[in-house]
N, C-alpha and C positions, 0 to 999 in steps of 0.2 A: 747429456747430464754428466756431471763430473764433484766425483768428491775427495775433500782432501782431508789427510788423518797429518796429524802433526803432537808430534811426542815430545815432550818436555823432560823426560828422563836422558842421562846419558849412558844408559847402558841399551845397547841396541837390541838385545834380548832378554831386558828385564821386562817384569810386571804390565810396566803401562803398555809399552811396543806391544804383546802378547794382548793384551785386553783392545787397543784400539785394531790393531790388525783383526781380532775377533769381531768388531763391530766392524770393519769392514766387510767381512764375508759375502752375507746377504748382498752387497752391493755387485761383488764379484761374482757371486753365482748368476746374476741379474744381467752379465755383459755389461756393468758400468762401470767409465774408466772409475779410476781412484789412483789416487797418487799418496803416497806415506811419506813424511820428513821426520828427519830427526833434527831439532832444532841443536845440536853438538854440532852438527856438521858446519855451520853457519858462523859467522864473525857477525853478531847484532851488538852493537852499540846501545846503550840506553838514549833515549828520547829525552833529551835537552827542556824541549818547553818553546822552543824558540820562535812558533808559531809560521814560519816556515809556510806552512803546506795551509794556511787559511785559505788562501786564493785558489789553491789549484787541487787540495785535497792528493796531491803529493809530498811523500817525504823528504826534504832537501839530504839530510844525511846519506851519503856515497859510500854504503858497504853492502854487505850481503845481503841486509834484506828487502834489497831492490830486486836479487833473484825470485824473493818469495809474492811479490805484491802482487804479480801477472797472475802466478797460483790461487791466491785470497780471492783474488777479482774475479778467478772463471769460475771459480766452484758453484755449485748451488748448493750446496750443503758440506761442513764443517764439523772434523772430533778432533777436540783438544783433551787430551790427555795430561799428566802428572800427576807424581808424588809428590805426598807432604813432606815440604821442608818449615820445621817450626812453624804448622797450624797454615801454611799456607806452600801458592805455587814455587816451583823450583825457579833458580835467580834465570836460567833460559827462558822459562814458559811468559814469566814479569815482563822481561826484555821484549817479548815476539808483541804480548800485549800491548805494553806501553808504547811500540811502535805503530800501532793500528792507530793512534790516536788521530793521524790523518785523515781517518775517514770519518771523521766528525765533524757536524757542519752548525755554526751557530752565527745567530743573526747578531750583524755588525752592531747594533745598536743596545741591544739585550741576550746577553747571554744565557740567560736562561730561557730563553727560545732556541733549543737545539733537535738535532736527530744524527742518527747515524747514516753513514751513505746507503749502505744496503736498504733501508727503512723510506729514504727516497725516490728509489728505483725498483722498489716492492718488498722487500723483504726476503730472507733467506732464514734457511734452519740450521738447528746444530745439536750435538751430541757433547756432552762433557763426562769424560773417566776421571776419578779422580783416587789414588792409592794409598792406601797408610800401614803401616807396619804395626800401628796396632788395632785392638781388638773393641774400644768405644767410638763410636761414630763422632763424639765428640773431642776426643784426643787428634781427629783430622783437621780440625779451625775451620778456616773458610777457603781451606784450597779448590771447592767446586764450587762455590759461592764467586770466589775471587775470577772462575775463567765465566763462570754464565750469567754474573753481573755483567760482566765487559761486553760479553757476546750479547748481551740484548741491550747493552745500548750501542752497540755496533749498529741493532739491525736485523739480528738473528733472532729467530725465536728457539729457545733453547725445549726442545722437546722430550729427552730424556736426559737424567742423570744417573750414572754408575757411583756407587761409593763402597769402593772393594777395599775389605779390611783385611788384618792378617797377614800383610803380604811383603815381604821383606827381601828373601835370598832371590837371583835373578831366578826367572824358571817357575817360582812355587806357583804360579798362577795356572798353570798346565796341569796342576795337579787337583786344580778346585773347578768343581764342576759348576758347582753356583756361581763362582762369578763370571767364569767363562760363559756360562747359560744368558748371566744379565748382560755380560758385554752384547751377546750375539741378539737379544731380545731387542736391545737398546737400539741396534745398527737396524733393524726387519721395523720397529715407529718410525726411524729415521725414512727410512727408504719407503713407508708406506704413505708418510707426509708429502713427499715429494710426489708420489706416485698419485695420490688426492690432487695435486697441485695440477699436475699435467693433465688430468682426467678434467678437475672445473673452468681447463682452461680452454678446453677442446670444444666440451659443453657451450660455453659461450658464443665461443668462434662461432662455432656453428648455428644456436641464436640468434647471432649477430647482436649481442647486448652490449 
């Protein structure tokens, strides 16, 4: 099992880093790998349109996030992080999205006949954090709307969402126990979905269903 945390913030010890590394936890205490990105570290390109990756559900675009696609592809389960920037995701987190587009598959004839890859090969889960410096749920727009719309037409069923208010200087999140609490609650549904997954899957084997 393998999960990957991927932060949309450029500060590597700010808020969202701190909240998705806290929904990591449970998985680390559990011995499962997990891997963290900061999407900063990456040269992503925006997503053309160029329809490219129809045939092969590959990206033609030749930058960095051909390092990250092997990642997306092993995981079985996925937390996307970010701060609001004007009511939605930071211009990184857009970018990593709008590059996933490849893994969307739509019939030659009708386009509105589609699914996401994962959703063809069974399905995956995901976690979304999403951060705002202020103190209305509404002043955040659709920055968790914006990653687990995409995540489940990926293919992922989006299992929990975080939406930590308040939170602005790098660091303050260390000092909030409630959100730190939901981060970590958020990461132990994550991990018990999965752990459901593996348990009806054994079940069956074993049935022979």
């Amino acid at each position: 099992m393998k999960i990957l945390g991927v932060v949309g913030s450029r500060r590597k010890k700010g808020n969202t880093s701190t909240l998705i590394q806290e929904a990591l936890k449970p998985f680390k205490l559990n011995n499962i790998d997990t891997k963290l990105i900061f999407l900063d570290d990456y040269n992503i390109s925006d997503c053309t349109g160029c329809e490219g990756c129809k045939e092969t559900y590959k990206c033609v675009i030749n930058d960095d996030m051909q390092q990250l696609y092997p990642d997306i592809l092993e995981a079985d389960a996925i937390i996307l992080g970010s701060p609001a920037y004007f009511y939605n995701v930071s211009a990184d987190m857009k970018a990593f999205i709008d590059r996933c587009y490849c893994f969307e598959i739509f019939d030659k004839e009708d386009r509105s006949v589609w699914m996401g890859l994962n959703e063809a090969i069974g399905g995956k889960y995901a976690t979304v954090i999403a951060v705002s410096e202020q103190e209305k749920e509404e002043d955040m727009g659709f920055t968790a709307e914006a990653m687990s719309k995409s995540l489940e037409a990926l293919g992922y069923r989006v299992v929990s969402t975080v939406k930590a208010l308040h939170l602005f200087k790098a660091g303050e999140a260390l000092n909030n126990n409630k959100v730190l609490e939901d981060a970590n609650k958020a990461g132990e549904k994550l991990l018990k979905h999965l752990q459901l997954k593996e348990k009806v899957k054994a079940q069956i084997s074993k049935n022979h269903l």
